[in-house]
N, CA, C and O atoms as CSV, one atom per row, in Angstrom:
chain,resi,resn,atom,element,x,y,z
A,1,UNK,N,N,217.868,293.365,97.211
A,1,UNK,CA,C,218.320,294.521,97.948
A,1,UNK,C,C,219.849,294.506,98.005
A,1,UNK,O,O,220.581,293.539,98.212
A,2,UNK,N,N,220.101,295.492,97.831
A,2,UNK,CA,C,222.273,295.961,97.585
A,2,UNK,C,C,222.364,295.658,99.376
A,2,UNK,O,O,221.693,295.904,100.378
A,3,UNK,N,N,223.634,294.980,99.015
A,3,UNK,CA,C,224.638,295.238,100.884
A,3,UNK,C,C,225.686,296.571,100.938
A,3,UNK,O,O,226.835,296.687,100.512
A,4,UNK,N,N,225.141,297.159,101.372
A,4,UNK,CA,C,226.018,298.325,101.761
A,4,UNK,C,C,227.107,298.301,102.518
A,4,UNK,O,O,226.836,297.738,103.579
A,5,UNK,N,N,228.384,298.703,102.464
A,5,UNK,CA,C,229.478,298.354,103.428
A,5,UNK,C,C,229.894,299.860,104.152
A,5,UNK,O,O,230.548,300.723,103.568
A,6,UNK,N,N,229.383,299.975,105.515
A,6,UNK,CA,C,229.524,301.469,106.035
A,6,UNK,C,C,230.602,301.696,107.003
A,6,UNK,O,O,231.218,300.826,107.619
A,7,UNK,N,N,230.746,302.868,107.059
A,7,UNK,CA,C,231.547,303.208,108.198
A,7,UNK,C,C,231.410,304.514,108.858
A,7,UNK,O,O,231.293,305.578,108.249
A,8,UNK,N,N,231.438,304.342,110.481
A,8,UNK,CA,C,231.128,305.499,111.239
A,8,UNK,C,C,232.240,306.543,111.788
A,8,UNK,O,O,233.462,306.412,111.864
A,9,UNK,N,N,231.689,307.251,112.021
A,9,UNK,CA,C,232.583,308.381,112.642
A,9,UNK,C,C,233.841,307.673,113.897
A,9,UNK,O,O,234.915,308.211,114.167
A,10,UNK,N,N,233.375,306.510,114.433
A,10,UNK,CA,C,233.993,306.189,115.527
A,10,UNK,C,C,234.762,304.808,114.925
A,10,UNK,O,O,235.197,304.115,115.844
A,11,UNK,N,N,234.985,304.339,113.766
A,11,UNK,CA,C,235.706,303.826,113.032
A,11,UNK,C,C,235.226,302.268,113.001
A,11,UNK,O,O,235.796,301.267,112.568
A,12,UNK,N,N,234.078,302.431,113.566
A,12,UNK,CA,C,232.998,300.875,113.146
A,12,UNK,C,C,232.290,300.685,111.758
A,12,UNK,O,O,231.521,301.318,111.034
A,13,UNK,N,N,232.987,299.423,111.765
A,13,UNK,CA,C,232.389,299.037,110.066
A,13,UNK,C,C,231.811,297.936,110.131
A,13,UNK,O,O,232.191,296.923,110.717
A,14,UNK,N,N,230.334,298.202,109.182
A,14,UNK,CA,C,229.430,297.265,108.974
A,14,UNK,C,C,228.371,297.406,107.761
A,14,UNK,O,O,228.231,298.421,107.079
A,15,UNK,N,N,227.427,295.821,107.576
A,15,UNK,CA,C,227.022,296.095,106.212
A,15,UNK,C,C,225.394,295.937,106.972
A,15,UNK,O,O,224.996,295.496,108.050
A,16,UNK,N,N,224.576,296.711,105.457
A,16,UNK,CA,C,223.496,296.983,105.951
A,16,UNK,C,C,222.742,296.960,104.598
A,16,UNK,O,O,223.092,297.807,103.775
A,17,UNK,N,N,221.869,296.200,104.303
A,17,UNK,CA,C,220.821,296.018,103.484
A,17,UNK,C,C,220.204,297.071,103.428
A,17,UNK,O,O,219.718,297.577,104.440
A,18,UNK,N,N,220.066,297.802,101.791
A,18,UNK,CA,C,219.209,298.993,101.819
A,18,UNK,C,C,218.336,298.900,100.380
A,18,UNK,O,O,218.870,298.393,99.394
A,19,UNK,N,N,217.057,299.383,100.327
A,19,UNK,CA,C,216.587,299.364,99.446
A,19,UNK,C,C,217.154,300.070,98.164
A,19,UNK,O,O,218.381,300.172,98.190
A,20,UNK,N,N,216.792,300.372,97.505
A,20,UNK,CA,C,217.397,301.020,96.015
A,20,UNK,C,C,216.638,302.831,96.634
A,20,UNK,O,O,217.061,303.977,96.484
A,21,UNK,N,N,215.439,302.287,97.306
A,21,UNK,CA,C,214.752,303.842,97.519
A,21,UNK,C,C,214.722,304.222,98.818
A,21,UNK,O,O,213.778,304.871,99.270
A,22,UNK,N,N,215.986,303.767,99.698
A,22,UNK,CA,C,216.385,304.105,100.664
A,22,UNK,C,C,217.696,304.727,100.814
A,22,UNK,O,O,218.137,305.128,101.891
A,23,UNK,N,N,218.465,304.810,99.394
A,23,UNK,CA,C,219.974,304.918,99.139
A,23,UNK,C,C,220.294,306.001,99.720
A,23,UNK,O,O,221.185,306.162,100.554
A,24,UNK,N,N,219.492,306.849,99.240
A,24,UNK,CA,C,220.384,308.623,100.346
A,24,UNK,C,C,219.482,308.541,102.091
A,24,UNK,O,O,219.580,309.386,102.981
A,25,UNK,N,N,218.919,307.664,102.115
A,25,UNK,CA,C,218.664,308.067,103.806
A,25,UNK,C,C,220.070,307.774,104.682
A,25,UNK,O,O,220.790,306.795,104.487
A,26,UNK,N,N,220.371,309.062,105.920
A,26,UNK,CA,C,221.002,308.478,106.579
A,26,UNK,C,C,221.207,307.925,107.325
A,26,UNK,O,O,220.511,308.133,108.319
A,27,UNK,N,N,222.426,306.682,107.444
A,27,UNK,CA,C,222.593,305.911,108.133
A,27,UNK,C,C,223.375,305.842,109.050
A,27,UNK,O,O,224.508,306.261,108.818
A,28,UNK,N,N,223.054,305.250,110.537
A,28,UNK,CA,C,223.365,305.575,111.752
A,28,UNK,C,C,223.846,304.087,112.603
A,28,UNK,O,O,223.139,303.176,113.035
A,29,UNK,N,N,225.196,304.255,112.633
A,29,UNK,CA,C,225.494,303.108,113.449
A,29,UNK,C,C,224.648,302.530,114.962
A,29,UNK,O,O,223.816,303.060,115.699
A,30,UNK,N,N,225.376,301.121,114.964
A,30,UNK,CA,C,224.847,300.720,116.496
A,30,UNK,C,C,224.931,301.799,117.651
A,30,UNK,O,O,224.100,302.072,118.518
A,31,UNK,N,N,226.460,302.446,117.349
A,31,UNK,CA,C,227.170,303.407,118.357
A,31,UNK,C,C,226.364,304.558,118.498
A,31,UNK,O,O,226.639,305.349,119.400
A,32,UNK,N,N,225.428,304.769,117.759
A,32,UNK,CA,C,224.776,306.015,117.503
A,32,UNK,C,C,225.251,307.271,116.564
A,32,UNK,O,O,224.725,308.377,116.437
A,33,UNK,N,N,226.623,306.632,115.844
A,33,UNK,CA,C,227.491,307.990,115.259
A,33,UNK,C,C,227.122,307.461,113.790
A,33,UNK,O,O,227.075,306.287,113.423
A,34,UNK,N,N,226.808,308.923,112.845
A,34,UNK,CA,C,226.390,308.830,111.413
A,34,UNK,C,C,227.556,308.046,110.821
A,34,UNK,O,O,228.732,307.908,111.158
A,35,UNK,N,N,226.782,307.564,109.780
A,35,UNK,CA,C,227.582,306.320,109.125
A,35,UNK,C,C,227.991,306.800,107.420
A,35,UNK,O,O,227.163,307.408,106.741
A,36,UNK,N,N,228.910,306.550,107.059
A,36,UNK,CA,C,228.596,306.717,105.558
A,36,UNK,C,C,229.064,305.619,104.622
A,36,UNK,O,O,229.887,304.903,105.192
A,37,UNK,N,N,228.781,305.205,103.221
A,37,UNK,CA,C,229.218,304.317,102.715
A,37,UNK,C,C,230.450,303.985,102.450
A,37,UNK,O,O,231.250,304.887,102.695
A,38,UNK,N,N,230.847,303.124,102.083
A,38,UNK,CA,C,232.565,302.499,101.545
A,38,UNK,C,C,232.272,302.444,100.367
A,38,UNK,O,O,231.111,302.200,100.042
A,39,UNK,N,N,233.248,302.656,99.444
A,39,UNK,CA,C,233.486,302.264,97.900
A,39,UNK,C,C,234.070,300.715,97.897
A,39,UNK,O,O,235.287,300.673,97.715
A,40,UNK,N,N,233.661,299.914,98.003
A,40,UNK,CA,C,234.026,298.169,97.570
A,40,UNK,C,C,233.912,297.804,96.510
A,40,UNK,O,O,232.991,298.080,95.740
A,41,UNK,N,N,235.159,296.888,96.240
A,41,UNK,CA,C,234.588,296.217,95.252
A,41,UNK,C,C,232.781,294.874,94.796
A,41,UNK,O,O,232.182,294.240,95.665
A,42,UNK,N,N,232.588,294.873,93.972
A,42,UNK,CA,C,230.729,294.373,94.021
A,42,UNK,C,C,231.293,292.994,94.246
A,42,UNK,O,O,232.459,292.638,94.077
A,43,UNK,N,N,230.020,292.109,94.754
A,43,UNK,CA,C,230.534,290.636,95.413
A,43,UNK,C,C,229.964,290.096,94.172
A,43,UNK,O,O,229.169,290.812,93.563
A,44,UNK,N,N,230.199,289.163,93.800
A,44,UNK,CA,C,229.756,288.125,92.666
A,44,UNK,C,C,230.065,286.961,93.219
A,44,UNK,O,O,231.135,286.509,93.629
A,45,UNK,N,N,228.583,286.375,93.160
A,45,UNK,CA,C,228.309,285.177,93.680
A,45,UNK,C,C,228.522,284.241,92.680
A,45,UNK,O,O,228.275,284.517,91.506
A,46,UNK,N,N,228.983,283.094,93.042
A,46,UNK,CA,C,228.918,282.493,91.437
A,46,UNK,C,C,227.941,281.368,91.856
A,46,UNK,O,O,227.688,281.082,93.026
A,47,UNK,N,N,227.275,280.595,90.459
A,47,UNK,CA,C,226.004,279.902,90.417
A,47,UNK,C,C,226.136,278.335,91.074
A,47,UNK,O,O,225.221,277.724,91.627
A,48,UNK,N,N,227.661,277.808,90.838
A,48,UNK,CA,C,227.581,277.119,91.239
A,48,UNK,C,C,229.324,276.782,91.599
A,48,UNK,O,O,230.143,277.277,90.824
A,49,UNK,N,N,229.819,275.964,92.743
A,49,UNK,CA,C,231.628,276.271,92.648
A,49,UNK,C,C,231.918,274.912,91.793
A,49,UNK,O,O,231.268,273.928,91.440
A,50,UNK,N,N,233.079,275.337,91.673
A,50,UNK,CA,C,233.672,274.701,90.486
A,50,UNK,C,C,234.175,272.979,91.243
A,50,UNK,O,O,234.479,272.610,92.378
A,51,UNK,N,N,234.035,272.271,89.846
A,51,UNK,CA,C,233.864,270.829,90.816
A,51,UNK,C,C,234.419,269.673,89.590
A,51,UNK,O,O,234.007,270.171,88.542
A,52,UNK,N,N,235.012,268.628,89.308
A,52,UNK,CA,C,235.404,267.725,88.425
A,52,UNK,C,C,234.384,266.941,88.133
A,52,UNK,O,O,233.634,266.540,89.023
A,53,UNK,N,N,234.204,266.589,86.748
A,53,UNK,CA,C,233.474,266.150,85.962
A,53,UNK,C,C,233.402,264.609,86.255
A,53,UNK,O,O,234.296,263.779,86.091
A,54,UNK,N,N,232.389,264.459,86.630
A,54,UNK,CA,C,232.788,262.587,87.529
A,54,UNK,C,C,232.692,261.700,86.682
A,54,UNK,O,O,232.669,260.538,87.090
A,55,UNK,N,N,232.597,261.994,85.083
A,55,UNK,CA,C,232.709,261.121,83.651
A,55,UNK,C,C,234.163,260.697,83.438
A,55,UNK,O,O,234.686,259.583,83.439
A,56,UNK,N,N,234.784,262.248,83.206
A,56,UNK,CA,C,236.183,262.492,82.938
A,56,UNK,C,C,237.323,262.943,83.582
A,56,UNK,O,O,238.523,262.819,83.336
A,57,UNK,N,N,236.662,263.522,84.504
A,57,UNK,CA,C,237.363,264.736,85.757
A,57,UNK,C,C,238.015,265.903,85.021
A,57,UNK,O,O,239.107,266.331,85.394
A,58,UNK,N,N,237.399,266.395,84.037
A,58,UNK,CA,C,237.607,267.535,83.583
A,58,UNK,C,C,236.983,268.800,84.788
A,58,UNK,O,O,235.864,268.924,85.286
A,59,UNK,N,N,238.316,269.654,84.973
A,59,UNK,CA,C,237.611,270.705,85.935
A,59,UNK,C,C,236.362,271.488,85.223
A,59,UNK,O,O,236.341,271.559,83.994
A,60,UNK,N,N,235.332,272.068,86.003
A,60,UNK,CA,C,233.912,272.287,85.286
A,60,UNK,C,C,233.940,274.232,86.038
A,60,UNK,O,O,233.380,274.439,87.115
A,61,UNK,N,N,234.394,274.986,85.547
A,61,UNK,CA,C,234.441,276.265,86.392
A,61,UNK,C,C,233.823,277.101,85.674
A,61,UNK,O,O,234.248,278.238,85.876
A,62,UNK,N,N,232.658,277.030,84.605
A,62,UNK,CA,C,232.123,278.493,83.927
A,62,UNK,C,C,230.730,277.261,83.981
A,62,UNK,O,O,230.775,276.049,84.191
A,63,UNK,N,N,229.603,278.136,83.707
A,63,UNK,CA,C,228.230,277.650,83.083
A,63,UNK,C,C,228.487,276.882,81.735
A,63,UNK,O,O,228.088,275.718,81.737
A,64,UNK,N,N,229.139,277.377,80.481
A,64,UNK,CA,C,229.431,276.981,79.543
A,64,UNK,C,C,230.293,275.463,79.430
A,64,UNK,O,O,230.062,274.551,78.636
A,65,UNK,N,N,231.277,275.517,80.419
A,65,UNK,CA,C,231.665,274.030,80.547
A,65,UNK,C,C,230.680,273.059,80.951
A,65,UNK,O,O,230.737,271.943,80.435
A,66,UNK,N,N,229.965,273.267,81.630
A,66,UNK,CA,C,229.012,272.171,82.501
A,66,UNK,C,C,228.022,271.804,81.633
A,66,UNK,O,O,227.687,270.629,81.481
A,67,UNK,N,N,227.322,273.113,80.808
A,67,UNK,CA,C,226.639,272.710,79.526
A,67,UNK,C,C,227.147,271.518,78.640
A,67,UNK,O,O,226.563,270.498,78.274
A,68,UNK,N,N,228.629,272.046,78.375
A,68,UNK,CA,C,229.730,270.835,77.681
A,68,UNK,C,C,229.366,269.763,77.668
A,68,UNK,O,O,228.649,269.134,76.890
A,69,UNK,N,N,230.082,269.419,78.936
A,69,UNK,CA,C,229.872,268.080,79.901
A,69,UNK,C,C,229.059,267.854,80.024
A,69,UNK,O,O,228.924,266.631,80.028
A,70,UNK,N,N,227.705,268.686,80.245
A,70,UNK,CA,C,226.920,267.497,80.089
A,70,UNK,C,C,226.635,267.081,78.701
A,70,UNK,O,O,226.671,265.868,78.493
A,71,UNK,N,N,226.396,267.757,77.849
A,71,UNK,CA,C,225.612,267.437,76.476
A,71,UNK,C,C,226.810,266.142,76.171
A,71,UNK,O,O,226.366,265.021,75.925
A,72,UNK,N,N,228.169,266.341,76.200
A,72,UNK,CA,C,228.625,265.422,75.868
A,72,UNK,C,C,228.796,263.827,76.325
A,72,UNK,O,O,229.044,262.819,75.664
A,73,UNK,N,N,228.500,264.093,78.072
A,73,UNK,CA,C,227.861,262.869,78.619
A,73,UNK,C,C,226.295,262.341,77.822
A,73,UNK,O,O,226.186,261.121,77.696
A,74,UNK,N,N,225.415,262.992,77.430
A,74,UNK,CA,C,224.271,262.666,77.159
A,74,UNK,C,C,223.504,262.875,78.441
A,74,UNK,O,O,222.540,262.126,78.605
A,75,UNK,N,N,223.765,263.762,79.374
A,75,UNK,CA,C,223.066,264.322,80.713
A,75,UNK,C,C,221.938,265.066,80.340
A,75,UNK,O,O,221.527,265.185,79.186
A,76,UNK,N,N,221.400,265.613,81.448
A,76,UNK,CA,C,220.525,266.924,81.660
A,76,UNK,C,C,220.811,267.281,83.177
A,76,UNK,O,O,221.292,266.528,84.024
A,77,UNK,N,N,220.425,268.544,83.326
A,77,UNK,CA,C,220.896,269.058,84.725
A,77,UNK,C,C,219.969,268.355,85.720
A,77,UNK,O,O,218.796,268.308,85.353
A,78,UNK,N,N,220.141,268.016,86.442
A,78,UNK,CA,C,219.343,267.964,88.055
A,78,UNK,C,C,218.302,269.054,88.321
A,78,UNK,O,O,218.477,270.267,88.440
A,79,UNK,N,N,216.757,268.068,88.411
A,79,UNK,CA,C,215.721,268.900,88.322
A,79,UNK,C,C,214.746,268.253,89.784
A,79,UNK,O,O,215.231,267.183,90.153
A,80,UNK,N,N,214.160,268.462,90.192
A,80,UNK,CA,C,213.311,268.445,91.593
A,80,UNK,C,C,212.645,267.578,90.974
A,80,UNK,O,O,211.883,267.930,90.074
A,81,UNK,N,N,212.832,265.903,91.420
A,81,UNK,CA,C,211.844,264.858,91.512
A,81,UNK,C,C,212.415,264.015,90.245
A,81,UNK,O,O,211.725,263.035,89.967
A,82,UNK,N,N,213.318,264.186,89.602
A,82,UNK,CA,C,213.994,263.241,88.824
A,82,UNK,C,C,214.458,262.033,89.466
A,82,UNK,O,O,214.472,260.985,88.820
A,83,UNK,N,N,215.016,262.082,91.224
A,83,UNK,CA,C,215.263,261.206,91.625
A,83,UNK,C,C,214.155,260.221,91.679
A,83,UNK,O,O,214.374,259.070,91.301
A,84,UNK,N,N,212.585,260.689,92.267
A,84,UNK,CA,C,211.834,259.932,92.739
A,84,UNK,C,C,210.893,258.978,91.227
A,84,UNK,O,O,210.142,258.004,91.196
A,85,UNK,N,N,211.497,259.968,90.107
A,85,UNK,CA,C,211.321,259.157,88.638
A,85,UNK,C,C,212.192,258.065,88.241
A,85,UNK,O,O,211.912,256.902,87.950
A,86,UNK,N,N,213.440,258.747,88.294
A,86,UNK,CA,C,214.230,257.242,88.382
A,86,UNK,C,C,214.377,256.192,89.150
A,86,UNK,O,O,215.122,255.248,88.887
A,87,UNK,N,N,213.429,256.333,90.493
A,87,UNK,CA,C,213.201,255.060,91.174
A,87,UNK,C,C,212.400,254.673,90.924
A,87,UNK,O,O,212.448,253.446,91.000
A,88,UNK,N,N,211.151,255.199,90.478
A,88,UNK,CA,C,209.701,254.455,90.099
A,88,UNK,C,C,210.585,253.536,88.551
A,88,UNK,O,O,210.362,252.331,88.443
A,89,UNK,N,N,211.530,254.235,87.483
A,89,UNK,CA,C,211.409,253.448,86.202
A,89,UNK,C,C,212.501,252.253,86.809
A,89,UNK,O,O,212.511,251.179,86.207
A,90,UNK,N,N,213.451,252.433,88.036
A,90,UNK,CA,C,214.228,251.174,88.088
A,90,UNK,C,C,213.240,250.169,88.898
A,90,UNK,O,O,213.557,248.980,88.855
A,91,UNK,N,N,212.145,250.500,89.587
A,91,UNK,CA,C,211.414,249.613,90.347
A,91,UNK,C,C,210.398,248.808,89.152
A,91,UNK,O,O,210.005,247.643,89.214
A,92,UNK,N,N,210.182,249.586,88.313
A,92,UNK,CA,C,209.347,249.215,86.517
A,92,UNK,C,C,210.295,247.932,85.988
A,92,UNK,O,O,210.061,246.760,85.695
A,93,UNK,N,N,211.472,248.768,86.024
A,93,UNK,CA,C,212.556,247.397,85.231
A,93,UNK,C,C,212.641,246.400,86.286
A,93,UNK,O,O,212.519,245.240,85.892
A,94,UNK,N,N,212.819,246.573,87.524
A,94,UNK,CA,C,213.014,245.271,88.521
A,94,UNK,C,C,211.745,244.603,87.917
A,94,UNK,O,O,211.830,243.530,87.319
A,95,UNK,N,N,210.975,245.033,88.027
A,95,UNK,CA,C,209.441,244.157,88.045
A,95,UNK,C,C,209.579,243.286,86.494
A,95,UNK,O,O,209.571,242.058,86.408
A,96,UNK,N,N,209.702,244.232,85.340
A,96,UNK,CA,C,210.086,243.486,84.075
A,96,UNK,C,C,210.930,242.421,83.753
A,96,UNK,O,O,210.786,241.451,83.010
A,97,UNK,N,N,211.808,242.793,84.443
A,97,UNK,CA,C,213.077,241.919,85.233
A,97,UNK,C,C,212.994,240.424,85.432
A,97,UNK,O,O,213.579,239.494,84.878
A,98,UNK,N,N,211.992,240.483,86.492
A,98,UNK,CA,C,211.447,239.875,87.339
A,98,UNK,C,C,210.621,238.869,86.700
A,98,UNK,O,O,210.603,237.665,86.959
A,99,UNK,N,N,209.875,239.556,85.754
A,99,UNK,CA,C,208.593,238.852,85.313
A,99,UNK,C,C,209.226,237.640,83.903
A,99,UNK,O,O,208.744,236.577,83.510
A,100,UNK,N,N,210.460,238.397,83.459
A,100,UNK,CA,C,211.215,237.771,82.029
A,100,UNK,C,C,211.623,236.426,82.836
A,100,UNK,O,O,211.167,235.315,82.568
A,101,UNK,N,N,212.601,236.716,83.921
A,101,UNK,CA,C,213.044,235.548,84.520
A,101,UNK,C,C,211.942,234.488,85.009
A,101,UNK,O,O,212.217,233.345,84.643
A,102,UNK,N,N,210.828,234.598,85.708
A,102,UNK,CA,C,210.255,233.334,85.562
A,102,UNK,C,C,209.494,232.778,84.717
A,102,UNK,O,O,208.716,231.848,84.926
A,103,UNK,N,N,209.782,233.566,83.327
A,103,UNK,CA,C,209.221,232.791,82.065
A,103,UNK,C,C,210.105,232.465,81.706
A,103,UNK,O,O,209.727,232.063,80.605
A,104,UNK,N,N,211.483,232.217,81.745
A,104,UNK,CA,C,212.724,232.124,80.967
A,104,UNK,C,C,212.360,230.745,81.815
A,104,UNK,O,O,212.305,229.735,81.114
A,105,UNK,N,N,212.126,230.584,83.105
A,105,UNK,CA,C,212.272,229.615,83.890
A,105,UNK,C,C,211.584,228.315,83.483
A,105,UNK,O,O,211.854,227.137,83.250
A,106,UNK,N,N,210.533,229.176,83.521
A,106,UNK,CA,C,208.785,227.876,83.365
A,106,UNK,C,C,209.305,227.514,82.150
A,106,UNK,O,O,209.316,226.286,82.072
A,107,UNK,N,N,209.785,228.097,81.070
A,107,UNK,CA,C,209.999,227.593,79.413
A,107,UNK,C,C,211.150,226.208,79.941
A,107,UNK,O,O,211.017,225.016,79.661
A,108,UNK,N,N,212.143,226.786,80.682
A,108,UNK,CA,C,213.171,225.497,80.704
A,108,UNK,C,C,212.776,224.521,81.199
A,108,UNK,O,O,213.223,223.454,80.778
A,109,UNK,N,N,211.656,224.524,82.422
A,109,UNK,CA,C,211.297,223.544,83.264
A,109,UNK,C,C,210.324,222.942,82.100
A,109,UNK,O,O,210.303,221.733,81.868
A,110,UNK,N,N,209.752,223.609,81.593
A,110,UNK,CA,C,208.761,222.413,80.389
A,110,UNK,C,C,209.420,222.104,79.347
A,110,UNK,O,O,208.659,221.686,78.475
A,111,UNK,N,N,211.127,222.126,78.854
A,111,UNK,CA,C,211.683,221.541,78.161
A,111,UNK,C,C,212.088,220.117,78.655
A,111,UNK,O,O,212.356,219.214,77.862
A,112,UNK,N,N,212.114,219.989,79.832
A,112,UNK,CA,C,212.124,218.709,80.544
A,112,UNK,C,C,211.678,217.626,80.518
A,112,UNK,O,O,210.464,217.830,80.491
A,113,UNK,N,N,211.888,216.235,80.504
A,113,UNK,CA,C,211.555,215.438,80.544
A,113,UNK,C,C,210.724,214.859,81.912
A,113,UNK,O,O,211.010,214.790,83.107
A,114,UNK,N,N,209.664,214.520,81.180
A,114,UNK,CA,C,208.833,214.061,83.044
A,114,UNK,C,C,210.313,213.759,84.319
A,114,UNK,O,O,210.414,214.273,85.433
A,115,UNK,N,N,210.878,213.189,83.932
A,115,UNK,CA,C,211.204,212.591,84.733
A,115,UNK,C,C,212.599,213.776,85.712
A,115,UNK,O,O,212.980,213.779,86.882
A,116,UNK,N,N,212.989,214.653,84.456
A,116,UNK,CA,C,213.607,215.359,85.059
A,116,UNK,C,C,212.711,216.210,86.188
A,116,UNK,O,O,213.035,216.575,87.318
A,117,UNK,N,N,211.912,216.321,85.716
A,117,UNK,CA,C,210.523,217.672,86.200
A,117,UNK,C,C,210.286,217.009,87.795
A,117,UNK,O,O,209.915,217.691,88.750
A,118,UNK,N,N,210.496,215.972,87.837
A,118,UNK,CA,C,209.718,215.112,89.051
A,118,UNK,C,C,211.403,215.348,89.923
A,118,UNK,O,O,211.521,215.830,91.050
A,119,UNK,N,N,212.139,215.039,89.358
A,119,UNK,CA,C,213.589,214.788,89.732
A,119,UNK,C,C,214.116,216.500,90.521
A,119,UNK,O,O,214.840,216.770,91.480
A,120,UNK,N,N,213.218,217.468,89.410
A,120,UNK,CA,C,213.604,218.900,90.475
A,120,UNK,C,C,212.783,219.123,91.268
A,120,UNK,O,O,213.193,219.725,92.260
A,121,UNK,N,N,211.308,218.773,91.231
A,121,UNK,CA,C,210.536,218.664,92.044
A,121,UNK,C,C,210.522,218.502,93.227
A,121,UNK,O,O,210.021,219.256,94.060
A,122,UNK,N,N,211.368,216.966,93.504
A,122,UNK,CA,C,211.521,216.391,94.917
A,122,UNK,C,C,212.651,216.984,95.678
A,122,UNK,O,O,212.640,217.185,96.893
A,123,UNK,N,N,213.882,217.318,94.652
A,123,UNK,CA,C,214.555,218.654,95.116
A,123,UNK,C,C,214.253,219.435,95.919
A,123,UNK,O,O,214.405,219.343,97.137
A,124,UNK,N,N,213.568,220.702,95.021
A,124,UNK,CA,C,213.053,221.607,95.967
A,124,UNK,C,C,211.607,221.023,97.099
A,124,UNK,O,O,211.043,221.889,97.768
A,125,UNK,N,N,211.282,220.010,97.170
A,125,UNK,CA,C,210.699,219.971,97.499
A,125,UNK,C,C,211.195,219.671,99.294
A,125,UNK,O,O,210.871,220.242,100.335
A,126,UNK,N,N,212.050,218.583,99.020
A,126,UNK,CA,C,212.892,218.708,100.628
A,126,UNK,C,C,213.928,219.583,101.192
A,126,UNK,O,O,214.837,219.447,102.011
A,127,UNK,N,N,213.477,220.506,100.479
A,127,UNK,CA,C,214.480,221.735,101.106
A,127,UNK,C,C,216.128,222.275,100.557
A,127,UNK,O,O,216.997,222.916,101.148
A,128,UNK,N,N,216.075,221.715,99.239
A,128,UNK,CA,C,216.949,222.690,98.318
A,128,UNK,C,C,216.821,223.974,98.648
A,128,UNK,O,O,215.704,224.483,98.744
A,129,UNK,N,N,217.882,224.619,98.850
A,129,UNK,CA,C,218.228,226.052,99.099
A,129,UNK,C,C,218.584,226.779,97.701
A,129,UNK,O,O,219.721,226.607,97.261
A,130,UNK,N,N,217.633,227.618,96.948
A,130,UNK,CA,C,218.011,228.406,96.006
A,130,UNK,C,C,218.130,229.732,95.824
A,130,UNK,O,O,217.311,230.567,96.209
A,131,UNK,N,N,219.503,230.025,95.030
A,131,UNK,CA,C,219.841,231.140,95.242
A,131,UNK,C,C,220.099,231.752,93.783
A,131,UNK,O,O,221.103,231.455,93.136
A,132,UNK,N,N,218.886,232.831,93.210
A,132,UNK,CA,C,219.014,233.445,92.030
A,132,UNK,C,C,220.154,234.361,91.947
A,132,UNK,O,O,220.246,235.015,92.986
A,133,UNK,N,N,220.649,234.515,91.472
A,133,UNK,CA,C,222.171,235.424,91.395
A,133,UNK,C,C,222.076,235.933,90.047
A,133,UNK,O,O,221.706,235.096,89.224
A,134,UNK,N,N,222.368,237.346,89.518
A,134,UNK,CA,C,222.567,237.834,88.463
A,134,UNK,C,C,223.764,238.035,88.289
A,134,UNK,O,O,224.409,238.574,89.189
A,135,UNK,N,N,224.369,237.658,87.099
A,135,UNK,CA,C,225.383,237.706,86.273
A,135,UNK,C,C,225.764,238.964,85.728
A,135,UNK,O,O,226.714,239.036,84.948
């Protein structure tokens, strides 16, 4: 529906939503005095405001740039539930993650010599404090 920008006999101006098949009805201020339209310029909304490219900080101010930027990042636009996908595939990789490292582990601990094996054993066994840290 168009915003109409009116004005009354008593020099009150205001806008008023009108259908396309309401255009010639007339319109009647709060004040009660007939109203008629303004010639304005049309509002253009734009899709999205203009914002720096957080790759490059190239300013991003038309549709066509942002297309740019992204294709040239290797992006895609922001879609409803991409977030809650990319947490399920980083919670996938934690777990993969997860699962590599204590086979990387068990392999070193059975490269060991009994005696080392017994030697980390009693280690952790009285209360070595370990702390996995990624590099």
């Amino acid at each position: 529906m168009p915003t109409y920008l009116l004005k009354c006999e008593n020099g009150h101006q205001f806008d008023r939503f009108l259908k396309l098949a309401n255009y010639n009805d007339p319109q009647i201020c709060e004040c009660g005095s007939p109203a008629k339209r303004q010639i304005t310029a049309p509002m253009i909304a734009p899709m999205f405001e203009d914002y720096e490219s957080p790759i490059d900080g190239t300013p991003i101010t038309s549709k066509a740039k942002r297309a740019n930027d992204l294709a040239k990042s290797n992006c895609v636009p922001y879609e409803e539930g991409m977030s809650a996908n990319a947490t399920s595939k980083w919670k996938q990789g934690e777990a993969k993650l997860e699962k590599a490292f204590d086979k990387t582990i068990d392999e070193e601990i059975s490269k060991m010599s009994a005696k080392q094996q017994d030697a980390l054993d009693s280690e952790l066994r009285s209360g070595a404090d370990i702390e996995y840290k990624r590099i």
